[in-house]
Residue, then its C-alpha position, 0 to 999 in steps of 0.5 A: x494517508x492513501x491504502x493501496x490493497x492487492x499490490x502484487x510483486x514476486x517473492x525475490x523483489x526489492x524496497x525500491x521495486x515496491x516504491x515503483x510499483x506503489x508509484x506506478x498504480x497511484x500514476x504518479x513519480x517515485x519521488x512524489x511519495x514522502x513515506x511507504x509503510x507496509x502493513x500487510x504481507x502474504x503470499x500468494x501461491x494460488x498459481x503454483x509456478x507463479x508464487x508471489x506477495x502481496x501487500x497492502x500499503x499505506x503511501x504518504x504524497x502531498x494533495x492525497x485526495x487529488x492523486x487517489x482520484x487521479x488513481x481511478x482504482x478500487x484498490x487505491x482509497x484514502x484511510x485516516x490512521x488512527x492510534x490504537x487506545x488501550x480498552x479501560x480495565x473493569x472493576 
């Protein structure tokens, strides 16, 4: 799974408008990327007029490790997901 950190789109944006801009910082086509999953959203209001999101997502392609090196960005990297287990309850 390939983590793309600080993508920036403005407030009044669409899914499709985050799937192109996923697209474009992995420098690849739209329809190459299999699934997008959100897995954080903030604001970001540092520049007043200019009020924004910003998103950390995690992109499923085919060949991953070629297309994060193609990237050549330090916000593009390539992350296992790993399920959460619950801690085991003492005694």
């Amino acid at each position: 799974m390939i983590r793309i950190n600080q993508l920036k789109l403005p407030v009044d944006h669409g899914k499709d408008q985050l799937l192109n801009k996923a697209a474009r910082t992995l420098k690849l086509p739209a329809d190459q990327i299999k699934s997008i999953r959100i897995v954080k959203q903030s604001v970001d209001a540092r520049k007043k007029p200019d009020i924004c999101f910003s998103y950390v997502v995690d992109v499923e392609t085919a060949k991953e490790s070629a297309v994060v090196h193609k990237a050549k960005n330090a916000n593009v990297v390539l992350v296992k997901e790993k399920a959460y287990e619950f801690p085991q309850p003492g005694e």
